[in-house]
C-alpha positions in Angstrom: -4.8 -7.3 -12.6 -7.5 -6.7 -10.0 -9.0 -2.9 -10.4 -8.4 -1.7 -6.9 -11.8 -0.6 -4.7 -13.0 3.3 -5.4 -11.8 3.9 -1.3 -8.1 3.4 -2.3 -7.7 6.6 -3.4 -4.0 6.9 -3.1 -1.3 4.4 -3.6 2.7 3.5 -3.5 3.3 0.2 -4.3 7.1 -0.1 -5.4 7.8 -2.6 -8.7 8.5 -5.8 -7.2 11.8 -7.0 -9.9 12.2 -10.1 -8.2 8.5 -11.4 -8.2 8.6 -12.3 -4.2 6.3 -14.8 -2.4 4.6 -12.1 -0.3 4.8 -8.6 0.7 4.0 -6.4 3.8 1.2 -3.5 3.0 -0.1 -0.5 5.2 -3.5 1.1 4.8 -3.5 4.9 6.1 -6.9 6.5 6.5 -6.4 9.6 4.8 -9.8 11.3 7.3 -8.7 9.9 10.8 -5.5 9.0 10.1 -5.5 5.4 11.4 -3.6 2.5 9.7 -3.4 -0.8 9.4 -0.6 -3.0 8.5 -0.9 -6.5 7.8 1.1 -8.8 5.3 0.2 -11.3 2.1 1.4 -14.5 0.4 0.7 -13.1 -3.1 0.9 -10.5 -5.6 -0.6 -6.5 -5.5 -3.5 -6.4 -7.3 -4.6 -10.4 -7.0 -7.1 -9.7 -5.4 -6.2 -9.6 -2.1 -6.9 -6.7 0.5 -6.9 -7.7 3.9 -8.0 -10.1 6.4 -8.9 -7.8 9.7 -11.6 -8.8 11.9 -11.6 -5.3 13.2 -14.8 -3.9 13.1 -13.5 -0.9 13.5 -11.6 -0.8 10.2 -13.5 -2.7 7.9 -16.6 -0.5 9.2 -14.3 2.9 7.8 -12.3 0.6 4.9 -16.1 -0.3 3.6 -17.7 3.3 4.1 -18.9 4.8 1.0 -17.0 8.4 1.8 -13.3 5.9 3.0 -10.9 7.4 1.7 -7.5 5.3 2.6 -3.8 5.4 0.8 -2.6 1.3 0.3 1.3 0.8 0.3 4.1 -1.9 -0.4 6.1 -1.8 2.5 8.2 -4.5 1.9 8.8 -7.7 -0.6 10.4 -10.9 -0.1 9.7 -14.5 1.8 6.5 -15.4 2.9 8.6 -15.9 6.8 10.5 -12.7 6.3 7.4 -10.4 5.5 5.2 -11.8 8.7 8.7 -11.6 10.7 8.8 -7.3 9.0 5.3 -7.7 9.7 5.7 -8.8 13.2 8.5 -6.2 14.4 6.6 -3.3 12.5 3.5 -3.8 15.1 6.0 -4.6 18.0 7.8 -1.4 17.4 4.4 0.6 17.3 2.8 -1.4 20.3 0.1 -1.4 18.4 -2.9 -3.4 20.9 -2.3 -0.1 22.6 -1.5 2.2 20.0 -4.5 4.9 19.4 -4.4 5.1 15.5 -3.3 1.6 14.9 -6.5 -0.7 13.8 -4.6 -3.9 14.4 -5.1 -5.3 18.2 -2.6 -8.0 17.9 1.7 -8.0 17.0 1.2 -11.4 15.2 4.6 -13.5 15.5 7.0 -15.3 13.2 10.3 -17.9 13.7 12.6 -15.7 12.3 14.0 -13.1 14.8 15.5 -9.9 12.6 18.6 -8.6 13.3 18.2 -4.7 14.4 21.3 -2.9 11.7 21.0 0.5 13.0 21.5 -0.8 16.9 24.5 -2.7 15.4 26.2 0.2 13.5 25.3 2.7 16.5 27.3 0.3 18.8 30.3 -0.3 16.9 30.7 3.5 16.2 30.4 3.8 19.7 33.3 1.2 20.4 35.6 2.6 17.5 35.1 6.3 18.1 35.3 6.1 21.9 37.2 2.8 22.9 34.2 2.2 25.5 30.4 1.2 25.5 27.8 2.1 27.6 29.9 3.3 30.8 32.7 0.8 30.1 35.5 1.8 29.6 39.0 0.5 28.1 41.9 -0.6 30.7 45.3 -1.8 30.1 45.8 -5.8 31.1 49.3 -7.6 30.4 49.3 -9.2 27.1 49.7 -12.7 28.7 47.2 -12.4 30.7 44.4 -12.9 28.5 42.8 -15.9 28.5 43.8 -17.8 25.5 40.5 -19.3 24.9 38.3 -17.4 22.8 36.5 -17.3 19.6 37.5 -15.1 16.5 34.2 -13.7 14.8 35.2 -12.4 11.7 35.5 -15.0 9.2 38.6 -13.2 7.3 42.2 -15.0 6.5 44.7 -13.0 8.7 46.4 -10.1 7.0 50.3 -10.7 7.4 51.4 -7.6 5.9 48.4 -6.2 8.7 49.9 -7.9 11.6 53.5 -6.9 10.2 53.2 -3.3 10.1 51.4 -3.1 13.9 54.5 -5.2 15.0 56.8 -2.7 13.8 55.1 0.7 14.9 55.0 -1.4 18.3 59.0 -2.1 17.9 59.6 1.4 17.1 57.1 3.2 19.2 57.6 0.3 22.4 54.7 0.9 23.1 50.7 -0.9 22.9 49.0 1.9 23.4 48.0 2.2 19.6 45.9 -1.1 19.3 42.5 -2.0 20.7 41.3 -5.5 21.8 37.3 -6.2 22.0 36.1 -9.3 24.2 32.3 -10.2 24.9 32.8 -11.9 28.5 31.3 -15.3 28.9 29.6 -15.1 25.3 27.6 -18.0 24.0 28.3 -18.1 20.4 26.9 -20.5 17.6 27.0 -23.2 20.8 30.4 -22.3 22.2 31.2 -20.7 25.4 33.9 -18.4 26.5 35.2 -14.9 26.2 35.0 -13.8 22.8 37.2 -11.6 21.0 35.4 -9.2 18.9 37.9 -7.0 17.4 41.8 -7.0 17.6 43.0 -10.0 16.4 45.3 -8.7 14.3 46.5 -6.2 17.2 47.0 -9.5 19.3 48.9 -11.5 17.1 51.5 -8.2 16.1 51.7 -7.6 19.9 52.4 -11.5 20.8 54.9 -11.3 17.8 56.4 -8.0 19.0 59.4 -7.3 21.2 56.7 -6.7 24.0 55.3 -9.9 24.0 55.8 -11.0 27.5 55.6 -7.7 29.4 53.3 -5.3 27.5 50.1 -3.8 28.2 47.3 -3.4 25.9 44.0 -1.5 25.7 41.2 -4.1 26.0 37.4 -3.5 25.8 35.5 -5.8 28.2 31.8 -6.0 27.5 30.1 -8.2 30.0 27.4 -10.3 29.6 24.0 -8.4 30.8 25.4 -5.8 27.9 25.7 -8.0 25.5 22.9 -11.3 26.4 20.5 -10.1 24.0 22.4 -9.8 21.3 21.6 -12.1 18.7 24.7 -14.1 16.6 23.8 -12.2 13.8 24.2 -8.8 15.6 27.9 -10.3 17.3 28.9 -10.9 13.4 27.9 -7.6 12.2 29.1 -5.2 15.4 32.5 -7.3 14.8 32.6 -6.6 11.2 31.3 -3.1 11.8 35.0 -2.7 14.2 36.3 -2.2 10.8 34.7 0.3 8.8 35.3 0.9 5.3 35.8 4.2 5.4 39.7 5.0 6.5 43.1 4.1 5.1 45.7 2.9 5.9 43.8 0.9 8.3 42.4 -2.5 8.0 38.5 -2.6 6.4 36.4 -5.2 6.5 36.5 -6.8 2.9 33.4 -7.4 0.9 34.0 -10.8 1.2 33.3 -10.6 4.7 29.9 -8.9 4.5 29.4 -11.2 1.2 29.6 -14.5 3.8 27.2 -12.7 5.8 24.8 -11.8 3.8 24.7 -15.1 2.9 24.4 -16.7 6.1 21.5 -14.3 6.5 19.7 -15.4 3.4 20.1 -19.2 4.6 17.8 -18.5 7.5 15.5 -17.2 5.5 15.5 -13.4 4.5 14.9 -11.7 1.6 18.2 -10.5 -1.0 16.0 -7.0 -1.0 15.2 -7.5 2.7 15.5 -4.0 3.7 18.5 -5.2 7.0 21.0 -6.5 4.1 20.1 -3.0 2.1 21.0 -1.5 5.5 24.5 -3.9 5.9 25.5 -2.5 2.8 25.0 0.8 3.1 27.1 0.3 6.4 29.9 -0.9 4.6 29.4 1.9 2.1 29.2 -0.7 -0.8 28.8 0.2 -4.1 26.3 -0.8 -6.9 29.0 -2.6 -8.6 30.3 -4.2 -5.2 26.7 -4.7 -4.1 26.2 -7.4 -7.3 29.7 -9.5 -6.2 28.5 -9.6 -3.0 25.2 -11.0 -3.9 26.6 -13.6 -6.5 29.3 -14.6 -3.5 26.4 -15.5 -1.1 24.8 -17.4 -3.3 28.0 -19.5 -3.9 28.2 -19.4 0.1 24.7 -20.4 0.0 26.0 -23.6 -2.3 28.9 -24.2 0.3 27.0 -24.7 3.3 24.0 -26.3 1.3 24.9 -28.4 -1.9 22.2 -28.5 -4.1 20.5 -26.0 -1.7 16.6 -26.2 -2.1 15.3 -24.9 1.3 13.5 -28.4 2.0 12.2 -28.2 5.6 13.3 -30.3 8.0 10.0 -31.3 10.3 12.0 -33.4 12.2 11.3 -33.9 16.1 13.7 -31.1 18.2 13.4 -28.6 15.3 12.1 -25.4 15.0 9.6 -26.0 12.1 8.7 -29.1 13.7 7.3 -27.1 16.7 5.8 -24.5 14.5 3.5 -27.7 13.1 2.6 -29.0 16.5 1.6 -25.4 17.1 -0.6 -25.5 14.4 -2.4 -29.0 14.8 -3.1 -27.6 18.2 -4.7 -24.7 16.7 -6.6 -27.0 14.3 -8.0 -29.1 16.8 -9.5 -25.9 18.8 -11.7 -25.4 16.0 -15.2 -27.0 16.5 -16.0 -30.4 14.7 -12.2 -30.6 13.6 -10.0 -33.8 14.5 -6.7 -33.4 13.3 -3.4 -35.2 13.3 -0.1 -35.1 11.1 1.9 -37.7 9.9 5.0 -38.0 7.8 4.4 -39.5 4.5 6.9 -42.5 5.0 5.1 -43.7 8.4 1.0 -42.8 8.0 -0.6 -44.5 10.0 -4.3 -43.6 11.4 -5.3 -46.2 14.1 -4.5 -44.2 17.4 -6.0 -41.2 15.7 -9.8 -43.6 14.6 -9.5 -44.5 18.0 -9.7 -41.1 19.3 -12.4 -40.3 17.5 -14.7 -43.2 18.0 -14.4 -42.4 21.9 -14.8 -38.6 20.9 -18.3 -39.9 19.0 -18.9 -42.1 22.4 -18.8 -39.0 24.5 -20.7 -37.0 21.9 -18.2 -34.5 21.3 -19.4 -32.2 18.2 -17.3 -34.1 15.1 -17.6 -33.6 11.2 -14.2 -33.3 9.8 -10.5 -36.0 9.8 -8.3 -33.7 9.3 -5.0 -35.3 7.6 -2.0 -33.1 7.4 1.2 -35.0 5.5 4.7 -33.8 5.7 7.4 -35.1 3.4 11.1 -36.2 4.7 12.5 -35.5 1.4 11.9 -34.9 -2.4 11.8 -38.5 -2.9 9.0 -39.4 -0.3 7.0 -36.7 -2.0 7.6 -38.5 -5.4 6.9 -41.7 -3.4 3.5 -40.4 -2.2 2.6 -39.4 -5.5 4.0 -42.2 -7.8 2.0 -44.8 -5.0 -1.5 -42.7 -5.4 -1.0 -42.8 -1.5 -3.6 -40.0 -1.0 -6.8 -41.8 -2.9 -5.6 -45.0 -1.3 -5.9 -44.0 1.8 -8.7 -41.6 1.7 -10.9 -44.4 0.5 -9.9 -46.7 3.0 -10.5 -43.9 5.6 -14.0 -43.0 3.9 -15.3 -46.7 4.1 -15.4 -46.4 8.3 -16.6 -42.6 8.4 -19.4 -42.3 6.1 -21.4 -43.6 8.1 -21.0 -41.4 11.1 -21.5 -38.3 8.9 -17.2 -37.9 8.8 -15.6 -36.3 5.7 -11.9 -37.1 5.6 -9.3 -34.3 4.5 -5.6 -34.5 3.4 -3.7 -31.5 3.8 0.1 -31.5 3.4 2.6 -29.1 4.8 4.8 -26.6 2.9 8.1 -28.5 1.7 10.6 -25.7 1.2 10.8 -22.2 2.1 11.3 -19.8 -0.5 14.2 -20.3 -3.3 16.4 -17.6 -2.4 17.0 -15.7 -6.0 20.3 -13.8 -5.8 20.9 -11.7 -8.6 
């Protein structure tokens, strides 16, 4: 365990019980009162402080009278800490924050949902019938539109839908029930207006005496309110219609935050990631609850992923694909670097020597072939390896650059994200 530097001279740095890949820190200057946050692909205590090139901080983090308080922030994913990371400096607007050392918000692929904004508006819709200046109005039962999309992934409760029918019989009236629709929602690449919350009310009122001629309370969101909410955000303030909280009501069953949870995980955060923490607490979920959930979205996990490993999918179109272009482009910014990327199952160099010969033509500055190698699959990796592909290759490239002073580098991109522990 690295001894920490004499400056640190308070800490919090929570036990980590599920040994993550990386975790977001904070260092607080305990004289001017100015922080910096910043994240790691590691361990406290291996070493590792930071990596700011502010002059500003490492002039005070270096001082012999600094005297700064490090803390753990956060654990989990490499992706998921930059992403905590990433919205902590957003949030903070740090480039133009006074006490904030950091100049820049970084950036990550993994857009986190915002709980609180979600829980806040689903209140807002079950406590009021309305949202943000729109308000509830009756519309005939048959006139709404029968395509839509039903969020929450729950079997329909019969007894439910039974006992709504009959206080609708009895009472002969709607007015009781409450319909929720996104208008013109894009969701998980559908289109169309999406019901939100009701379902149950709509099937006991289509199944009721009323069916042709009643009127029932509907919610219409429209688009500009709801455009920047993400999937994620439409799953949990439809779940969050349902709060488990009141009887005799309908609640929203922990099998139901279990799937999401999991569907969460499968893009990538953390089981400790403090928004699942937050979706629990929602759902007031116990400890004992909290550990069936968790063991249920890892058998989701399983479901939508056999054999789930995480193996990243470089393919043209994708996301992670883009991210690597990104950072070739990045590469090749840097001075005397040439670099290209190449899956293992299709290397091939000669458009790339060609490049650089002209490059050495026109006397641009070059002293390193940069060679980054992504893998389709486990068994191209065990290809690559089993074949020696690297040293074959590196000393055919070697024989034609050695003489022009060019050292030749394989590199080879990350092949799965983070296995997702779920206790």
């Amino acid at each position: 365990m690295q001894e920490l530097p004499p400056q640190i001279v308070e800490t919090d740095i929570p036990y980590d019980t599920n040994n993550s890949e990386a975790f977001v820190y904070k260092f607080i200057n305990l004289i001017t009162k100015m922080f910096y946050i910043g994240f790691h692909k590691g361990q406290p205590y291996d070493g590792y402080f930071h990596s700011s090139t502010n002059e500003d901080f490492n002039n005070d983090f270096t001082h012999p009278d600094g005297k700064f308080r490090y803390e753990v922030l956060q654990y989990g994913t490499e992706e998921y800490c930059k992403s905590v990371e990433h919205n902590l400096l957003k949030e903070i607007d740090a480039p133009n924050n006074p006490l904030c050392y950091n100049k820049t918000i970084g950036g990550s692929s993994l857009d986190l949902m915002n709980v609180a904004m979600c829980r806040d508006i689903a209140h807002e819709i079950d406590s009021t019938k309305s949202y943000s200046g729109t308000k509830t109005t009756y519309k005939k039962l048959d006139s709404i539109p029968t395509f839509k999309l039903q969020v929450r992934d729950i079997t329909v409760n019969a007894e439910h839908v039974r006992q709504l029918k009959d206080i609708i019989n009895t009472k002969n009236t709607l007015q009781h029930l409450h319909v929720v629709i996104l208008k013109n929602r894009k969701y998980e690449n559908r289109q169309g207006d999406l019901v939100i919350g009701g379902n149950h009310s709509l099937q006991a009122a289509k199944q009721s005496k009323h069916a042709k001629t009643g009127m029932i309370p509907v919610l219409e969101i429209s688009e500009d309110q709801h455009k920047d909410w993400s999937d994620d955000e439409v799953d949990l303030i439809a779940n969050g219609l349902n709060p488990r909280e009141e009887n005799p009501r309908l609640q929203t069953n922990i099998e139901t935050v279990a799937k999401q949870v999991g569907k969460l995980l499968n893009k990538g955060y953390d089981i400790n990631s403090k928004e699942i923490k937050e979706i629990k607490k929602m759902f007031n979920i116990t400890n004992v609850e909290s550990t069936k959930i968790n063991k249920l979205a890892k058998e989701y996990l399983n479901e939508v992923n056999p054999g789930f490993t995480n193996w990243i999918d470089y393919g043209r179109g994708t996301d992670d694909y883009k991210e690597m272009k990104k950072m070739i482009e990045r590469e090749n910014r840097k001075d005397g670097i040439f670099c290209r990327v190449y899956s293992s199952e299709k290397f091939g160099v000669t458009d790339a020597m060609e490049n650089i010969y002209n490059d050495i033509q026109k006397k641009v500055h070059l002293d390193t072939f940069r060679i980054f190698i992504y893998f389709k699959d486990q068994t191209a990796k065990d290809n690559w390896e089993n074949d020696l592909k690297e040293d074959m290759h590196r000393e055919y490239l070697n024989y034609f650059f050695n003489s022009v002073n060019i050292k030749v580098e394989f590199e080879y991109m990350k092949t799965q994200k983070k296995s997702l522990t779920v206790q």
